[in-house]
C-alpha positions as CSV (number, residue, x, y, z in Angstrom):
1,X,-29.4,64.6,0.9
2,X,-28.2,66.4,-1.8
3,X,-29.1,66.1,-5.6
4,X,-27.7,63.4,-7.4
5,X,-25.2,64.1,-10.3
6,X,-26.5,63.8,-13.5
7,X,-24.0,61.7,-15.8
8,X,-23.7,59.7,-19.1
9,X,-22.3,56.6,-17.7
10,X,-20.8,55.0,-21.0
11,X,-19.4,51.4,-20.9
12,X,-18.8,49.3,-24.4
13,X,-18.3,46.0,-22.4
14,X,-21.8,45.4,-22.3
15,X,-24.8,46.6,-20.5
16,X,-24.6,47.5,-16.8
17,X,-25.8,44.8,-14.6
18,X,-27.9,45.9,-11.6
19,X,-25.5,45.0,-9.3
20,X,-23.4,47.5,-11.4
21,X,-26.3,49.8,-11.4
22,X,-26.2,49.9,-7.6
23,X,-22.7,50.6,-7.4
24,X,-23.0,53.9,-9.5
25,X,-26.1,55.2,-7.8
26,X,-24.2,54.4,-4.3
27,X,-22.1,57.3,-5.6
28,X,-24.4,60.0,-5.8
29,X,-24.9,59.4,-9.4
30,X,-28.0,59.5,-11.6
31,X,-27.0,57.8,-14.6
32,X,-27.9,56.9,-18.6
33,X,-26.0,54.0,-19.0
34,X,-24.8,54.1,-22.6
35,X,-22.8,51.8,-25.0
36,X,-21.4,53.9,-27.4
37,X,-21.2,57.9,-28.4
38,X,-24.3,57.3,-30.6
39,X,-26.4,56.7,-28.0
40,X,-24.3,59.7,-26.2
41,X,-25.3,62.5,-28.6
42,X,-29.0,62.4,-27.9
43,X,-27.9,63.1,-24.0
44,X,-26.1,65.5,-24.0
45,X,-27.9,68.3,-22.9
46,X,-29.5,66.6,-20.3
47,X,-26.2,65.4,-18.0
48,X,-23.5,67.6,-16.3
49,X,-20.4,64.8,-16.8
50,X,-19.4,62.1,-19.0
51,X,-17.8,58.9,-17.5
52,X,-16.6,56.9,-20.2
53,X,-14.7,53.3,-20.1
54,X,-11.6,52.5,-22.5
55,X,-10.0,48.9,-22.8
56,X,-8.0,48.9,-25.8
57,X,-7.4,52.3,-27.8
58,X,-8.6,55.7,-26.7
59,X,-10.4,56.0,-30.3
60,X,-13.8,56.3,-28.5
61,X,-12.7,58.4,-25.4
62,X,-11.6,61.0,-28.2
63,X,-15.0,61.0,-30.0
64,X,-16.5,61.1,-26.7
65,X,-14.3,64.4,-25.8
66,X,-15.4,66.0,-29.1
67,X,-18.9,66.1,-28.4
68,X,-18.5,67.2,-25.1
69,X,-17.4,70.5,-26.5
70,X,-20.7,72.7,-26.2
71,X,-21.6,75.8,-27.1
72,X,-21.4,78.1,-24.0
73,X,-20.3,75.3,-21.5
74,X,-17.7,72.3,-21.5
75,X,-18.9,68.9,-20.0
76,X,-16.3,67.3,-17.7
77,X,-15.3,63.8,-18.7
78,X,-13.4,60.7,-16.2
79,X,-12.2,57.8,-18.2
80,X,-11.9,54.7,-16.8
81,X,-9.0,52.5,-18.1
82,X,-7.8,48.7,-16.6
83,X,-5.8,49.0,-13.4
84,X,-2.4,47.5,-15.5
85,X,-2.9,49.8,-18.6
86,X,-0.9,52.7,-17.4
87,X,-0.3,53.6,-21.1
88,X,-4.5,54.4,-21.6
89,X,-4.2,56.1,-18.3
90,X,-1.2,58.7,-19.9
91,X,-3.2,59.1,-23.3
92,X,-6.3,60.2,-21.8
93,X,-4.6,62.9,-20.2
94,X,-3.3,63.9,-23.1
95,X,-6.2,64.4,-25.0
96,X,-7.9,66.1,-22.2
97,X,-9.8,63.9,-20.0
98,X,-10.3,66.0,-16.9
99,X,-9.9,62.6,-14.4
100,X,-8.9,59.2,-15.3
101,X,-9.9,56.6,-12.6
102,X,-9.0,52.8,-12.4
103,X,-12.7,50.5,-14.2
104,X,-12.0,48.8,-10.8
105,X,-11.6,51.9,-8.7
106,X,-15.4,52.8,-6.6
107,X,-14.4,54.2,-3.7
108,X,-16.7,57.8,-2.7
109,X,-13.4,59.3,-2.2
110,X,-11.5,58.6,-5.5
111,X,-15.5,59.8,-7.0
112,X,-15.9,62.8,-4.8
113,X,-12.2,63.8,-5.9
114,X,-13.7,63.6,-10.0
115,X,-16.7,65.3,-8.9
116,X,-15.1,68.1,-7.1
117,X,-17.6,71.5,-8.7
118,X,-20.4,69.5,-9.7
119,X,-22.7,68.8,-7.0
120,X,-24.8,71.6,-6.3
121,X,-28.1,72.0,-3.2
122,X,-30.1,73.5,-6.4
123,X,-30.4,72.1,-10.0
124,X,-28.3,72.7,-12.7
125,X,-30.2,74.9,-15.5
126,X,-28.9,73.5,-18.8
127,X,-29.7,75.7,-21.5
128,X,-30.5,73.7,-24.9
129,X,-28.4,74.0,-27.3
130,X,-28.7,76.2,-30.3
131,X,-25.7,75.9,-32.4
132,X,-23.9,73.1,-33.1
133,X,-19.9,73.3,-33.9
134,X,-18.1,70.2,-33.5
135,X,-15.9,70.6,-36.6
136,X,-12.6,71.6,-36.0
137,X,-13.5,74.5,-38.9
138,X,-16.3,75.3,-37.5
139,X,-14.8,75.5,-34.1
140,X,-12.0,78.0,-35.7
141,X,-15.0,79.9,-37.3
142,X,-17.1,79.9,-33.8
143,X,-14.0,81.7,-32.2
144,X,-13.1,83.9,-35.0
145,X,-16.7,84.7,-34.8
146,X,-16.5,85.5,-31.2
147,X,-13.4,87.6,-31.2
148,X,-15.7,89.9,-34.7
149,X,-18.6,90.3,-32.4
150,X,-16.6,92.3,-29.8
151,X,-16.2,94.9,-32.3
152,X,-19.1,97.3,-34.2
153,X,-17.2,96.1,-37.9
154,X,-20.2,95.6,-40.4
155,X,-19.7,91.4,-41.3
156,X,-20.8,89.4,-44.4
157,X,-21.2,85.8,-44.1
158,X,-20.6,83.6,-47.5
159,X,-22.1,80.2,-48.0
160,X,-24.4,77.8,-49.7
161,X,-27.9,77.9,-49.0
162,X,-28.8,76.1,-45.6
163,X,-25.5,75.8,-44.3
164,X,-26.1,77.6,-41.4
165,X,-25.6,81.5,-42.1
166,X,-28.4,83.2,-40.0
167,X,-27.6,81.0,-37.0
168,X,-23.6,82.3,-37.0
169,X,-25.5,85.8,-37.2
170,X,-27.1,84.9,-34.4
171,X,-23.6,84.0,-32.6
172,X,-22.3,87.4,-33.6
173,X,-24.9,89.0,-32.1
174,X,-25.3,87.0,-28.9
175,X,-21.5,87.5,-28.1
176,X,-21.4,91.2,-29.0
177,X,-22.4,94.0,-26.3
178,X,-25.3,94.5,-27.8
179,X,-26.4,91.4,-27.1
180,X,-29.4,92.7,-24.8
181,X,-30.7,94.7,-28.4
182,X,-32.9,93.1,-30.6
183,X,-31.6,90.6,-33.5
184,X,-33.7,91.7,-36.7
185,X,-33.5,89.2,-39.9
186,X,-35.1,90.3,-43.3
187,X,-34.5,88.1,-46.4
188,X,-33.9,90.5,-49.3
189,X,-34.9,88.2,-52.5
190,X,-38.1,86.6,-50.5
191,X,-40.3,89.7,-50.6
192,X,-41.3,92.1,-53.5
193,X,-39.0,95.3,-54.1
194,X,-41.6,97.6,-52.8
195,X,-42.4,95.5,-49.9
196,X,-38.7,95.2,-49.0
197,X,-38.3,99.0,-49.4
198,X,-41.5,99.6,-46.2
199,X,-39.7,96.9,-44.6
200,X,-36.3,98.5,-44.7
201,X,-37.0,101.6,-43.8
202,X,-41.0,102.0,-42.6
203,X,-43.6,104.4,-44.2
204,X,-45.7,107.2,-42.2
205,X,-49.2,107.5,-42.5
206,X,-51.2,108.7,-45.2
207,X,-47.8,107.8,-47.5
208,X,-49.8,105.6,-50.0
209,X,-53.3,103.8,-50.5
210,X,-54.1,101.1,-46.8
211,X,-51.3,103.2,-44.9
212,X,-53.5,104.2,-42.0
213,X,-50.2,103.8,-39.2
214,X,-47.3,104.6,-39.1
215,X,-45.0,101.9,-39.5
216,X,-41.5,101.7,-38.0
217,X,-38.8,99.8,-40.5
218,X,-36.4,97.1,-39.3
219,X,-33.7,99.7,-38.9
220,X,-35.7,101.3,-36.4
221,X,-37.1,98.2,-34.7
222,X,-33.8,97.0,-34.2
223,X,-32.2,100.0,-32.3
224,X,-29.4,99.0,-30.2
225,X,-29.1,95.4,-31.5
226,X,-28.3,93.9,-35.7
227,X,-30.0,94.2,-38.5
228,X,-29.4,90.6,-40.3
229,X,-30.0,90.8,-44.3
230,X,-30.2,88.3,-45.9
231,X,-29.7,87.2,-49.2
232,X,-28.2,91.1,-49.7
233,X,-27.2,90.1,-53.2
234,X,-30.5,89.9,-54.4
235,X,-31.8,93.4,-53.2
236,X,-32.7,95.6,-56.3
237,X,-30.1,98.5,-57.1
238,X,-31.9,101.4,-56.3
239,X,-32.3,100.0,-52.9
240,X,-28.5,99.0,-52.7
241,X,-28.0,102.8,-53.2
242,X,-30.5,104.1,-50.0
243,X,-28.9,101.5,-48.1
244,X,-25.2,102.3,-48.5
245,X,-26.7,106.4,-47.5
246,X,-28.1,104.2,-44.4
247,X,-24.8,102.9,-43.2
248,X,-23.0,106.2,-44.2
249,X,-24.9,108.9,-42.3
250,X,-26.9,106.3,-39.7
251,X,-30.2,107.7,-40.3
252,X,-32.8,106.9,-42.0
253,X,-36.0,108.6,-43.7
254,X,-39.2,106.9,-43.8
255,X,-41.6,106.7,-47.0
256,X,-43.5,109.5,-47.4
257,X,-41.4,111.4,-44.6
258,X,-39.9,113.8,-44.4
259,X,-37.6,114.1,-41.4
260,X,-34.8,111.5,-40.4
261,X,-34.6,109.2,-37.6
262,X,-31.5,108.1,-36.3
263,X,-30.4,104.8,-35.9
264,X,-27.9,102.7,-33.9
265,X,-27.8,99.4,-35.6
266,X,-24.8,96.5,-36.5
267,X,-25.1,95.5,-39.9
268,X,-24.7,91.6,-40.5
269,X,-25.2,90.7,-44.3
270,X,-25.5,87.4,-46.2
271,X,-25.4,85.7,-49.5
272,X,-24.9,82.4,-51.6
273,X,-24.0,84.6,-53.9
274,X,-20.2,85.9,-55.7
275,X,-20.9,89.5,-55.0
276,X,-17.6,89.8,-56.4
277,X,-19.0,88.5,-60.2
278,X,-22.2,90.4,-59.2
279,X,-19.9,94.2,-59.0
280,X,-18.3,93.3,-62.8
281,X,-21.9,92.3,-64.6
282,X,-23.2,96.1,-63.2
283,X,-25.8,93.7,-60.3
284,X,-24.1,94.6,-57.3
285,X,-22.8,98.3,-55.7
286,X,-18.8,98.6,-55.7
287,X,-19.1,101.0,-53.0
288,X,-21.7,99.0,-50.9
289,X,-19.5,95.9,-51.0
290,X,-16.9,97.5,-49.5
291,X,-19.0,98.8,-46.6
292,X,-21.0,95.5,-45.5
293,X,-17.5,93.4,-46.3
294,X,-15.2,95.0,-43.7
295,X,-15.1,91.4,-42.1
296,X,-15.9,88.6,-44.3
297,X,-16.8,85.4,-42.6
298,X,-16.9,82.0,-44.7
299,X,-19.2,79.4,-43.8
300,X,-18.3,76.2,-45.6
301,X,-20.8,73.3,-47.1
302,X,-21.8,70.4,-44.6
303,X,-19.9,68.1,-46.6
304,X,-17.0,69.6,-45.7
305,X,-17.3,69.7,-41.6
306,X,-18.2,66.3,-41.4
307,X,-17.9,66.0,-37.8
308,X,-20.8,68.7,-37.2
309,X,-23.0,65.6,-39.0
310,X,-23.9,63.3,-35.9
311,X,-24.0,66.7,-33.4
312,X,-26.4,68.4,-36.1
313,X,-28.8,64.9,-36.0
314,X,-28.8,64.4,-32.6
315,X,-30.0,68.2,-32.4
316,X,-32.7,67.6,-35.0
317,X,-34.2,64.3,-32.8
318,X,-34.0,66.7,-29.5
319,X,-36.2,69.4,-31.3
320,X,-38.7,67.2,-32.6
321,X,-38.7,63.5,-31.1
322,X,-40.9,63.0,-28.0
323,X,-39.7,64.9,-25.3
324,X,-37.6,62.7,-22.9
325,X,-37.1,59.9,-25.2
326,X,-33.9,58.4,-26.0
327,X,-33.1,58.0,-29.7
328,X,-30.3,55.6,-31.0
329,X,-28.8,55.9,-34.6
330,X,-27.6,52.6,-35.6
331,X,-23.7,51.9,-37.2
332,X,-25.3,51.8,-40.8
333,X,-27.3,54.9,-40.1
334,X,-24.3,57.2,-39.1
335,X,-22.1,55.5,-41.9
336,X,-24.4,56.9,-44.4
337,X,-25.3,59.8,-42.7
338,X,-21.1,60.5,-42.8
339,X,-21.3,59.4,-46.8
340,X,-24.1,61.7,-48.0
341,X,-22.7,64.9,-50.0
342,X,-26.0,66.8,-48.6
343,X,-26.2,68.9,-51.5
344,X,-29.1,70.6,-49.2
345,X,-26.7,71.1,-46.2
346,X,-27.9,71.8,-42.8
347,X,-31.6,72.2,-43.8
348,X,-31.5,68.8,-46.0
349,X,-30.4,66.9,-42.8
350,X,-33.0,69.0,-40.7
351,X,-35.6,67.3,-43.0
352,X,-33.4,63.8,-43.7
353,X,-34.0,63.4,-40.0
354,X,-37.0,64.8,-39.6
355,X,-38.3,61.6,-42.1
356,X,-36.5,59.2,-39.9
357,X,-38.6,60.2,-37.2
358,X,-42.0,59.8,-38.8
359,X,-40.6,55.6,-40.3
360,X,-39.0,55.3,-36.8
361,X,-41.0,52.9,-34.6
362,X,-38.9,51.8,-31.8
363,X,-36.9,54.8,-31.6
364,X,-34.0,53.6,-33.2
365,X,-33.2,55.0,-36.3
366,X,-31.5,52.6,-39.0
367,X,-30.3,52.8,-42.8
368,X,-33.7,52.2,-44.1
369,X,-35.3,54.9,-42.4
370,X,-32.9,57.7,-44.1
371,X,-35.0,59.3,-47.0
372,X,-32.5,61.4,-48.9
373,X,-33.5,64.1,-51.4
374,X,-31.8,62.7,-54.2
375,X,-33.5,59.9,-53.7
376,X,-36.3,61.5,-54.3
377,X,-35.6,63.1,-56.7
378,X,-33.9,60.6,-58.8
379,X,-37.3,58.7,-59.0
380,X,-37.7,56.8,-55.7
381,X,-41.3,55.6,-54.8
382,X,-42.7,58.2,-53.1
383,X,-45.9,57.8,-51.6
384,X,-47.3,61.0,-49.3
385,X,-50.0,60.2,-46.6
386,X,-53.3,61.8,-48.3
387,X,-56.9,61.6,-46.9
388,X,-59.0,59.3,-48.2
389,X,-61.0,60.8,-51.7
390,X,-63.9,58.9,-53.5
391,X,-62.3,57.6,-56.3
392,X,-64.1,56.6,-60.2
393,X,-66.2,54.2,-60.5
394,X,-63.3,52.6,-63.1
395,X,-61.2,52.1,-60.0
396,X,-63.6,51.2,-57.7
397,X,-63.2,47.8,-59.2
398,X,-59.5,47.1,-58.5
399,X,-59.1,44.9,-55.6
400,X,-56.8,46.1,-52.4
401,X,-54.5,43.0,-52.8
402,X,-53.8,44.3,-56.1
403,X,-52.3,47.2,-55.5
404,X,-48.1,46.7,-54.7
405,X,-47.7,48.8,-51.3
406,X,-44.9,51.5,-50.8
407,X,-42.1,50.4,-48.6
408,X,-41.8,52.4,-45.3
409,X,-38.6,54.5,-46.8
410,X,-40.3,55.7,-49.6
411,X,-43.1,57.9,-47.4
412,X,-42.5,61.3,-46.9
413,X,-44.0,63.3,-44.1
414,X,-44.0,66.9,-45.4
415,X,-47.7,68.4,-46.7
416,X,-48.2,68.9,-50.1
417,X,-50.4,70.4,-52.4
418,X,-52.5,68.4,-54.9
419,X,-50.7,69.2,-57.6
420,X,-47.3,68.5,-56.6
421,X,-49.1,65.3,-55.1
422,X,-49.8,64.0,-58.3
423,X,-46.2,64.7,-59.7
424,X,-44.5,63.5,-56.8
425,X,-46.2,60.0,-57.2
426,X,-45.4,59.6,-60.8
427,X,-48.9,59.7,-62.4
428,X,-51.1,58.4,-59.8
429,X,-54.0,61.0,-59.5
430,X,-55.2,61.5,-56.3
431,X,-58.3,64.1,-56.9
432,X,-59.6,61.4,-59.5
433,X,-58.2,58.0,-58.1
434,X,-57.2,56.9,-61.4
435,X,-53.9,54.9,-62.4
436,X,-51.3,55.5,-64.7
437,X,-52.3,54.3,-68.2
438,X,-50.9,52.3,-71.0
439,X,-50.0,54.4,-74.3
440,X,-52.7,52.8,-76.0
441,X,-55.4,52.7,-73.7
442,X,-58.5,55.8,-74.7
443,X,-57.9,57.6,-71.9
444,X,-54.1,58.1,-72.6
445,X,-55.1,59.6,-76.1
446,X,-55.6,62.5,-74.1
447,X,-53.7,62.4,-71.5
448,X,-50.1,63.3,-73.2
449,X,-48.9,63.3,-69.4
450,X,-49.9,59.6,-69.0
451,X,-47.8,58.7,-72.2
452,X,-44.9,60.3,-71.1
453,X,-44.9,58.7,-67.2
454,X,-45.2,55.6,-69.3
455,X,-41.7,56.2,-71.8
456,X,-40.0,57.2,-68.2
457,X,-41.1,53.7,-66.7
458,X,-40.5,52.1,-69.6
459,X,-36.7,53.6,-69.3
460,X,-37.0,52.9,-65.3
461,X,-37.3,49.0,-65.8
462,X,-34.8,48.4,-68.5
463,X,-32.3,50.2,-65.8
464,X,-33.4,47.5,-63.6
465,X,-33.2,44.7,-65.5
466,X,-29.9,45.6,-66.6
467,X,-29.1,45.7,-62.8
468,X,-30.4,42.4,-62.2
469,X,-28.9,40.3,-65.1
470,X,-24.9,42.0,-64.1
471,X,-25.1,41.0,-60.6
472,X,-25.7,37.6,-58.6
473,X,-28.7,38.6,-56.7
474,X,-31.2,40.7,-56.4
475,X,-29.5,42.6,-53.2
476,X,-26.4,42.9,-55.1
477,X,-28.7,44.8,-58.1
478,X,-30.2,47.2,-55.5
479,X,-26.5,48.1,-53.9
480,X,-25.6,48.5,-58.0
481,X,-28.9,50.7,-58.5
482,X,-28.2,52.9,-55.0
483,X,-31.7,52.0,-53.4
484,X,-32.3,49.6,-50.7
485,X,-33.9,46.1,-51.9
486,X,-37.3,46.5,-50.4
487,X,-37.3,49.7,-52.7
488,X,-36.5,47.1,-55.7
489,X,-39.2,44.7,-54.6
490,X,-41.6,47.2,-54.6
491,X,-40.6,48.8,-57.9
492,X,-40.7,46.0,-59.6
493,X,-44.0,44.6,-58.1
494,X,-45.8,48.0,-59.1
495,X,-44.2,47.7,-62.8
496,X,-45.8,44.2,-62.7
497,X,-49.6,45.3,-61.6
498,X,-49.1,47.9,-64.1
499,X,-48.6,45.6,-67.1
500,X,-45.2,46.3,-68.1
501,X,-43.7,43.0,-67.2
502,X,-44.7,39.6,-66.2
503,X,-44.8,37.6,-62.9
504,X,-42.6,35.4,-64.1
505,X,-40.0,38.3,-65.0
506,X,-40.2,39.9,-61.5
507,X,-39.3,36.7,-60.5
């Protein structure tokens, strides 16, 4: 018997009933039966054809069609429209369905006739995804991308930080003959100018104190493939000057050598930066410019390819949910997920997501679970998970039932040191245990940090109470305030147990 098709079976009516269920594994199918393309995007990778019911607009079948366009392969899509709605039937072709099939139609033939290519003796190898580009921009840049890396042209890539450069480096080198080379990244403003000089270009033995090897640069380890530098703008001038001599005369001279090594390398630079600015303040090489620029190749903020969003999430819960596990994103989730400005781009949703998954319990991911880094930032409760410390004997006192606890939105899951503990949770002092103190307590007299956390509090709560007494309820106060109202309840229940208002105030 042969292997079964592996499809995303996706039917808004309502859940498949077993009978249902039944019918499409009678067909040779092995299905995920889906409700919408939320649930779709976490499946992806895992099924070699979509099969997606329409009953009223095509709105759905068009979103489902987008995210069917992969990276490296295109998945196949049937619609299935009502028997009378010939109209559904004509604009599903036109947007590219490859079948379209009657919701009443289950005959093998009509399904072998969809199917014709797919079913293979031996299992499909699906290679997971690495780049996501779902935008129509990014789709344009994905092929312009394509059509630079067939030639040996030296490429910059411009962009914010995070959005993405040093995986389109990665697409210019993967779809360029020297694809079979090595790919070689070094970030240019993360490392100190003489280590980035040994790491451009290598040293020989014996050429200064703890060189006891030689050591080859990245120009040399990457012979045959690209050199990817990052951050170029930030590389010191005298460098900028042995560099443009590197892409001049291809060779390069090791320190503390004296002969020269040739090298067959593509250049692929990067920056966040306006070189362009950088040339007329004296920062940047003229000359250099003009020989890493001969194709520029714009990568544009997250905010403005908002359909990569929901592609670029789904891939974030596929590299670090539980392997095999479904994920859903609820309507509320992806409606704020589409709102965000992600100042942070790519590698704020990376860790917006990554959040999610630590406050997800039942593997569905809703508003309340999305921790953004403004909110953060802005002075939302945040309360890291810390191992348990002894704590003074002044605190030892204070009863468990006393203390307000953090709602689950306000943890965050990254490590952090002990200091930036102790800022992040706005004055609670984790080595010591103690709580923030009132301006006139002893302890504040010398603690000018104290003082202060208690002035910013002090500002936090009249904020609040503003919020409260201009709107009809306390959920209308949190929508005012831009947090959720568990985040209000607990803010104000913590300004209560620290004295700054009454019970009867917090209402």
């Amino acid at each position: 018997m042969p292997n079964p098709i592996r499809i995303a079976w996706i039917d808004p009516t309502g859940p498949a009933d077993p009978a249902e269920q039944a019918r499409v594994a009678d067909l040779g199918f092995d299905a995920r039966h889906l409700l919408d393309p939320s649930q779709l995007i976490t499946s992806l990778v895992h099924v070699q054809m979509l099969v997606v019911r329409v009953e009223h607009d095509t709105d759905m079948l068009q979103e489902c069609l987008t995210l069917a366009q992969m990276p490296g392969r295109r998945l196949p899509v049937v619609c299935r429209v009502p028997p009378q709605r010939l109209d559904l039937a004509a604009q599903a072709t036109r947007l590219g369905a490859d079948h379209v099939l009657a919701s009443t139609e289950w005959s093998p033939e009509a399904w072998a006739a969809a199917c014709t290519g797919l079913r293979s003796s031996a299992p499909i190898a699906v290679r997971p995804r690495s780049v996501v580009f779902v935008d129509p921009a990014s789709q344009q840049l994905l092929a312009l991308a394509q059509k630079v890396a067939q030639t040996e042209v030296s490429s910059l890539l411009v962009g914010p930080t995070g959005a993405g450069k040093e995986v389109l480096a990665r697409v210019l080198h993967e779809a360029s003959p020297r694809a079979g080379g090595p790919f070689v990244s070094l970030n240019c403003g993360a490392l100190p100018e003489q280590l980035i000089e040994d790491m451009l270009f290598g040293h020989e033995k014996g050429a200064f104190s703890g060189a006891i090897r030689d050591h080859q640069g990245v120009f040399e380890q990457a012979q045959g493939g690209t050199v990817f530098l990052d951050e170029i703008g930030e590389m010191p001038l005298h460098l900028q000057t042995r560099l443009l001599r590197v892409l001049q005369e291809r060779c390069i001279t090791r320190l503390g050598g004296t002969r020269s090594v040739a090298v067959d390398v593509r250049i692929v630079a990067a920056t966040n930066k306006d070189l362009k600015q950088a040339m007329l303040r004296h920062e940047f090489r003229e000359d250099l410019y003009f020989r890493i620029s001969t194709f520029t190749l714009r990568v544009l903020p997250l905010a403005q390819r908002p359909m990569d969003i929901l592609p670029l999430a789904a891939h974030v819960l596929q590299q670090h949910g539980t392997p095999g596990t479904p994920y859903r994103i609820t309507d509320e989730a992806r409606r704020r997920l589409l709102a965000y400005h992600w100042p942070g781009n790519v590698r704020e949703l990376g860790n917006v997501i990554q959040r999610a998954l630590v406050l997800c319990p039942d593997r569905t991911l809703t508003e309340d679970h999305l921790l953004f880094d403004d909110d953060v930032f802005a002075g939302a409760p945040v309360m890291p998970v810390v191992p348990v410390v002894p704590v003074s004997p002044d605190v030892a006192a204070l009863r468990a039932t006393d203390m307000p606890v953090p709602p689950p939105e306000a943890l965050v899951a990254q490590p952090l040191s002990a200091t930036s503990m102790q800022a992040a949770v706005g004055g609670w002092s984790l080595a010591g245990g103690s709580v923030p103190l009132a301006p006139n307590s002893p302890a504040a007299e010398t603690n000018g940090g104290a003082g202060l956390q208690w002035a910013v509090r002090h500002s936090e709560l009249r904020v609040i109470q503003d919020a409260i007494r201009n709107t009809s309820s306390r959920e209308a106060a949190a929508r005012l305030l831009g947090i959720s109202p568990r985040t209000l309840r607990y803010k104000l229940a913590q300004m209560r147990d620290l004295g700054m208002m009454t019970a009867e105030s917090v209402g």
